[in-house]
MARLUM-949893 format. One record per residue (C-alpha): residue number from 1; chain; residue in three letters; x, y, z. Coordinates in steps of 0.05 Angstrom, whole numbers. Example, Ala and Ser with C-alpha at 12.3 -4.5 7.8 and 13.67 -1.06 7.14 Angstrom:
BEGIN
+-----+----+-----+--------+--------+--------+
!   i ! ch !  aa !     c1 !     c2 !     c3 !
+-----+----+-----+--------+--------+--------+
!   1 !  A ! ALA !    246 !    -90 !    156 !
!   2 !  A ! SER !    273 !    -21 !    143 !
+-----+----+-----+--------+--------+--------+
//
This chain:
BEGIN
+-----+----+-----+--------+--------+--------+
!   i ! ch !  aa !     c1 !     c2 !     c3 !
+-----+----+-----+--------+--------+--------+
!   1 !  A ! UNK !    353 !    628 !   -895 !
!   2 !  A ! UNK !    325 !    574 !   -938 !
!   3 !  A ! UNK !    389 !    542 !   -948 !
!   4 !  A ! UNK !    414 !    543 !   -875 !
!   5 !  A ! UNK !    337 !    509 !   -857 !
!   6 !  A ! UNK !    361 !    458 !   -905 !
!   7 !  A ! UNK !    427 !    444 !   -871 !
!   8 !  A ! UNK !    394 !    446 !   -808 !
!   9 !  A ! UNK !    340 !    389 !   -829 !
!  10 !  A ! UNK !    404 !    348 !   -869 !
!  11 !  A ! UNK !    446 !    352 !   -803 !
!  12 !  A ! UNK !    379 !    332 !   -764 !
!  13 !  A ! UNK !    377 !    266 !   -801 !
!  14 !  A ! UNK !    438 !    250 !   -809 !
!  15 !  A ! UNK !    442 !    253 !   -734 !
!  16 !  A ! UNK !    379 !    205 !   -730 !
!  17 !  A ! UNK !    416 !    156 !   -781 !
!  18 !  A ! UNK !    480 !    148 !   -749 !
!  19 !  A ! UNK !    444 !    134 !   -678 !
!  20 !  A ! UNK !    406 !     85 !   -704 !
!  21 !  A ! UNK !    459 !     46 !   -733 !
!  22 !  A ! UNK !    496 !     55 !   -668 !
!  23 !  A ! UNK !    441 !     25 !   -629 !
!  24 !  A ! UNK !    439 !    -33 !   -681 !
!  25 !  A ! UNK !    522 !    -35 !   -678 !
!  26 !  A ! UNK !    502 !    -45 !   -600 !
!  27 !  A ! UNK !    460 !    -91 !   -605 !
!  28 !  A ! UNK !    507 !   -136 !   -641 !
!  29 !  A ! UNK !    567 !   -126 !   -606 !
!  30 !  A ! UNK !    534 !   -134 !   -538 !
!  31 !  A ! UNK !    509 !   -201 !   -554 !
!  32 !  A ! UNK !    568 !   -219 !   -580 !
!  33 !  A ! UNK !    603 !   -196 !   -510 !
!  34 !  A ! UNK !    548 !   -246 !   -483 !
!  35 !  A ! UNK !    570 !   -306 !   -532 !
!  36 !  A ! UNK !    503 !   -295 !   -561 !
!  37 !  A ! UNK !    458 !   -344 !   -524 !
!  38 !  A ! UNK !    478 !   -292 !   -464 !
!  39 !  A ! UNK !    480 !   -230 !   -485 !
!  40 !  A ! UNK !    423 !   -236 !   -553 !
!  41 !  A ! UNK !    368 !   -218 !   -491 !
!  42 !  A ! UNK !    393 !   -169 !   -448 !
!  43 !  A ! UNK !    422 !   -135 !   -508 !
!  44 !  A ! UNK !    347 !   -137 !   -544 !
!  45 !  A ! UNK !    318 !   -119 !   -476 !
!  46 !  A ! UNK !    366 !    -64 !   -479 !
!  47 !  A ! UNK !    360 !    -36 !   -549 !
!  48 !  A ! UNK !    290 !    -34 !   -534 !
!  49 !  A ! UNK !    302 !     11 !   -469 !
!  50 !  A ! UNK !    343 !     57 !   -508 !
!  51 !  A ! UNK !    294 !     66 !   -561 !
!  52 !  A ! UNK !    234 !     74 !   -514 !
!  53 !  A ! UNK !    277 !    128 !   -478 !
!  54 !  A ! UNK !    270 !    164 !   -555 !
!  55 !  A ! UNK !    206 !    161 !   -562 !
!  56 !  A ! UNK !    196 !    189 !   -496 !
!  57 !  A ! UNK !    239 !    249 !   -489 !
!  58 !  A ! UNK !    239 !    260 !   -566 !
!  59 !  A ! UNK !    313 !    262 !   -568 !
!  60 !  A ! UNK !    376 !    209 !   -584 !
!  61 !  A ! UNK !    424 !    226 !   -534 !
!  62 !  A ! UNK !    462 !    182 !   -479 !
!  63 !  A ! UNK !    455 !    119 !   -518 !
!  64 !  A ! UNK !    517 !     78 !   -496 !
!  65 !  A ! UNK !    501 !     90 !   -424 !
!  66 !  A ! UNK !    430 !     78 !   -433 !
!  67 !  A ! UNK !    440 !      7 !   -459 !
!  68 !  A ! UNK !    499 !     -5 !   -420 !
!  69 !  A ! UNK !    460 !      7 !   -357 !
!  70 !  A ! UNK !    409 !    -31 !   -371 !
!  71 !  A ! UNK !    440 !    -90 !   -405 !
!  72 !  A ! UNK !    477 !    -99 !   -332 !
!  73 !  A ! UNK !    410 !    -87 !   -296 !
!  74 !  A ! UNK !    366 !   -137 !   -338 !
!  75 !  A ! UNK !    414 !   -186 !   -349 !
!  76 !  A ! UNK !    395 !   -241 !   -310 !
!  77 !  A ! UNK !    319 !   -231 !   -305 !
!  78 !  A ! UNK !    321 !   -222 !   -392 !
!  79 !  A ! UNK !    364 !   -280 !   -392 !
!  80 !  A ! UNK !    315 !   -328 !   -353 !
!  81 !  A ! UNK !    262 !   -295 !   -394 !
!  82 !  A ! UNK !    303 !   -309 !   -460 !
!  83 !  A ! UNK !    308 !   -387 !   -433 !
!  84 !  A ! UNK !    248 !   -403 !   -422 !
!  85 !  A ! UNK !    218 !   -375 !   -486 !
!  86 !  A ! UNK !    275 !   -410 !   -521 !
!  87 !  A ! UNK !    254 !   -479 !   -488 !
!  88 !  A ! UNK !    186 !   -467 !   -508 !
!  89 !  A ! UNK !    204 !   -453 !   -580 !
!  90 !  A ! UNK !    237 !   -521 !   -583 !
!  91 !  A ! UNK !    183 !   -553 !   -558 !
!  92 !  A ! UNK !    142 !   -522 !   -605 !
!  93 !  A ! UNK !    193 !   -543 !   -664 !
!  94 !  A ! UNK !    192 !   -607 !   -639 !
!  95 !  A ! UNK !    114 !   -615 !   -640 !
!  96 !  A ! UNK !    127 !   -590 !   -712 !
!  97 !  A ! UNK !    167 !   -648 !   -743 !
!  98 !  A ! UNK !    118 !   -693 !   -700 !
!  99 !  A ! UNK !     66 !   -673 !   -739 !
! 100 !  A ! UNK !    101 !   -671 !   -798 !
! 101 !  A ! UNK !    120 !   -747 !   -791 !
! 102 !  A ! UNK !     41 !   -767 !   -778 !
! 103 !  A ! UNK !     10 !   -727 !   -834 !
! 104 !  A ! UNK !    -60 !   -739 !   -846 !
! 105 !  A ! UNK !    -61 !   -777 !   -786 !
! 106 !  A ! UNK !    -69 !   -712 !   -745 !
! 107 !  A ! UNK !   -136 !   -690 !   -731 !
! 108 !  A ! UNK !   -155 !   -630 !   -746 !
! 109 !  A ! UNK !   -170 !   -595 !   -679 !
! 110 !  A ! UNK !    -95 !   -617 !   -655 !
! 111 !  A ! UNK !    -72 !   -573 !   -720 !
! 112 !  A ! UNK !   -114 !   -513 !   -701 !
! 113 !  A ! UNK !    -90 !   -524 !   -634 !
! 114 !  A ! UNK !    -24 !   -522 !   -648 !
! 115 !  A ! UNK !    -20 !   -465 !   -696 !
! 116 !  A ! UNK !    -60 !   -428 !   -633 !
! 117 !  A ! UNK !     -7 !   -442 !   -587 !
! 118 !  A ! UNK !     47 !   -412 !   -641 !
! 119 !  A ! UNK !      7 !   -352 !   -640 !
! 120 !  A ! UNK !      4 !   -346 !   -552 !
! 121 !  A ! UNK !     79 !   -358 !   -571 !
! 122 !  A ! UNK !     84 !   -297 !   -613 !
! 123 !  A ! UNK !     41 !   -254 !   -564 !
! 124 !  A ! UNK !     99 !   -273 !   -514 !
! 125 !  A ! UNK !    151 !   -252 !   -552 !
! 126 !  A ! UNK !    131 !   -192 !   -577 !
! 127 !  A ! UNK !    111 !   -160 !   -508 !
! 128 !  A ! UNK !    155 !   -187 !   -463 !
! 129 !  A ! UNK !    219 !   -151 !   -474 !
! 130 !  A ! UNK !    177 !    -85 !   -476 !
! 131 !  A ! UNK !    144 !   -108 !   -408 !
! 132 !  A ! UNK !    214 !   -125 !   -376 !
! 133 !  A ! UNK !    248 !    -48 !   -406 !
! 134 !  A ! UNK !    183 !     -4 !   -380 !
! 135 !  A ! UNK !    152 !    -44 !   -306 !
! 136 !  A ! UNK !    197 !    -82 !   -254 !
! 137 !  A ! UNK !    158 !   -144 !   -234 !
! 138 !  A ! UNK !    158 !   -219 !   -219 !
! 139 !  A ! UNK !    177 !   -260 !   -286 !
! 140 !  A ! UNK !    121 !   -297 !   -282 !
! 141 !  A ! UNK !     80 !   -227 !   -283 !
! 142 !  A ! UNK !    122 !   -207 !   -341 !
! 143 !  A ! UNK !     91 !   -271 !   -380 !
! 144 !  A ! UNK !     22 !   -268 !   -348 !
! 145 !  A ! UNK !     11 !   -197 !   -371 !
! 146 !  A ! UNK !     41 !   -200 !   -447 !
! 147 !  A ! UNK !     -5 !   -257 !   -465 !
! 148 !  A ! UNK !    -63 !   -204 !   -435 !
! 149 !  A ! UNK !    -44 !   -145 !   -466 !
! 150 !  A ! UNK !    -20 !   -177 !   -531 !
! 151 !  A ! UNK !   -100 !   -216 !   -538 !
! 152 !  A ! UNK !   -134 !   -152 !   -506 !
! 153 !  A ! UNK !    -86 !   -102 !   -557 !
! 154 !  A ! UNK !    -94 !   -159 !   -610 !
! 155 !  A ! UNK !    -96 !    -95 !   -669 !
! 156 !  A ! UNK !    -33 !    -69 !   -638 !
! 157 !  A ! UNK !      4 !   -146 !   -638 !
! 158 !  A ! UNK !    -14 !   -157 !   -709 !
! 159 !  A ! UNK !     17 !    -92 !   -727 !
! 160 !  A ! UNK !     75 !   -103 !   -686 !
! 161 !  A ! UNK !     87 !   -174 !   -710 !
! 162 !  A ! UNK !     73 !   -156 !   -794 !
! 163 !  A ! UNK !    125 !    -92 !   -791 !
! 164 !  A ! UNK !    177 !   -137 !   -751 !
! 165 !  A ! UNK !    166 !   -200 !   -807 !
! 166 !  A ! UNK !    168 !   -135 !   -867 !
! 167 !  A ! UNK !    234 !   -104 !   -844 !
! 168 !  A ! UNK !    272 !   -183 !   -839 !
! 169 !  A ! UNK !    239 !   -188 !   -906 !
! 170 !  A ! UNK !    272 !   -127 !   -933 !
! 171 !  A ! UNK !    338 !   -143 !   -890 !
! 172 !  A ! UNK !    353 !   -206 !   -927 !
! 173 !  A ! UNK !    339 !   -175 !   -994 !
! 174 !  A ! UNK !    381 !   -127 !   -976 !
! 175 !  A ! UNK !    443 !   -146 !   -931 !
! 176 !  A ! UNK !    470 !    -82 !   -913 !
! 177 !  A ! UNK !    403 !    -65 !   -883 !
! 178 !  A ! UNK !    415 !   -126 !   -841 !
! 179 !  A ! UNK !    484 !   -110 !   -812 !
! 180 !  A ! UNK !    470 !    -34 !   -810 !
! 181 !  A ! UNK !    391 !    -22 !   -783 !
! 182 !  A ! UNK !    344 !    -85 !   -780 !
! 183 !  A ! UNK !    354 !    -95 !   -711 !
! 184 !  A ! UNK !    349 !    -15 !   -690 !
! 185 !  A ! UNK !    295 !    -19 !   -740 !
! 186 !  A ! UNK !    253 !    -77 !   -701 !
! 187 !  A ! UNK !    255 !    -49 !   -638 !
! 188 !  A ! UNK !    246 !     31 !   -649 !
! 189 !  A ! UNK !    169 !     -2 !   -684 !
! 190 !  A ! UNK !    163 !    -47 !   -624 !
! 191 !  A ! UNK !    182 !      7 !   -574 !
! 192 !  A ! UNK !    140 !     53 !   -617 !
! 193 !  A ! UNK !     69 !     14 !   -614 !
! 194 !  A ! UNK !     80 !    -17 !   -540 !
! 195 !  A ! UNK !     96 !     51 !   -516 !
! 196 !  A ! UNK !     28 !     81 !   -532 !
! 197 !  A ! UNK !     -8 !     10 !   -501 !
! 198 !  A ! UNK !     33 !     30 !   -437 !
! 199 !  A ! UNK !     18 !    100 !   -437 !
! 200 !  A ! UNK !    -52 !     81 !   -441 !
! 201 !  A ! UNK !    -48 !     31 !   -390 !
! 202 !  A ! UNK !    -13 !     77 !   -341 !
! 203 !  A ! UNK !    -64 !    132 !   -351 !
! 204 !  A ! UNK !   -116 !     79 !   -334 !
! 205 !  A ! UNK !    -89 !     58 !   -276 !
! 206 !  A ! UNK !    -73 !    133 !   -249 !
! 207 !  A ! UNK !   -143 !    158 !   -262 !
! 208 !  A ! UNK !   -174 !     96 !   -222 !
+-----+----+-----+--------+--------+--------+
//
């Protein structure tokens, strides 16, 4: 009996191991199928889905056509989304080596300013993607309401931003982690903590 339990549990696991390095596998080879700057978004947006879908019915199954649905049904509205975050980001870069060049020049509210906008930044991307796999709405609503949950669930950001910055810490110390998992990894925590925010949220609104 206590041998078959213990088959039962190894077989459970392995199960949960190989699906998440399928969803990570993908992950990669959807973006990939998007030449990257196309497909890196929908496929996150995607992964994400799939993994919310987990935590929700508390069971891996229908993965492939999970994320191949939604990958064809968010691809243009994650790719906009995708652009204009990456635009953003290079302005942001850019107002980096700006302030690099001036140096002490730079007063110090336009530092504190800036490193405030890197943080909005972070809010954005963080919740966006798990906005655009759980409510259909305008993009504009998508941004509007990850900078409010993401300041009003600051705990929640924080956690969600310092487990996604641990596991690419731990992926480039260890590169098969990288291939295999970091991805899956990412977005089974981000699904994980945005999930209970949007449970919480729904509730809220239901009850009202």
């Amino acid at each position: 009996m206590v041998g078959q339990q213990l088959v039962n549990s190894l077989d459970r696991y392995l199960k949960v191991i190989l699906q998440v390095a399928f969803l990570n596998f993908l992950w990669i080879l959807f973006t990939l199928m998007g030449f990257v700057i196309g497909g890196i978004f929908p496929a996150t947006t995607a992964a994400i889905n799939v993994a919310r879908k987990w935590h929700k019915e508390k069971e891996m199954h229908a993965t492939f056509k999970v994320f191949k649905e939604t990958y064809k049904r968010e691809f243009i509205k994650s790719n906009i989304i995708g652009l204009v975050l990456t635009l953003i980001g290079g302005v942001l870069l850019l107002n980096y080596y700006a302030l690099q060049e001036l140096g002490n020049k730079v007063p110090v509210f336009v530092v504190f300013a800036y490193f405030f906008l890197i943080f909005l930044y972070c809010v954005l991307v963080v919740w966006v993607f798990p906005l655009l796999s759980h409510y259909d709405t305008t993009i504009i609503q998508y941004f509007k309401n990850a900078l409010i949950i993401g300041i009003t669930k600051i705990i929640t950001t924080i956690i969600i931003i310092s487990t996604t910055f641990m596991i690419i810490y731990f992926s480039l110390k260890l590169p098969s982690l990288l291939l295999f998992y970091s991805i899956s990894l990412i977005v089974l925590s981000c699904s994980f903590f945005s999930e209970q925010v949007f449970v919480e949220i729904d509730e809220r609104v239901t009850n009202q």
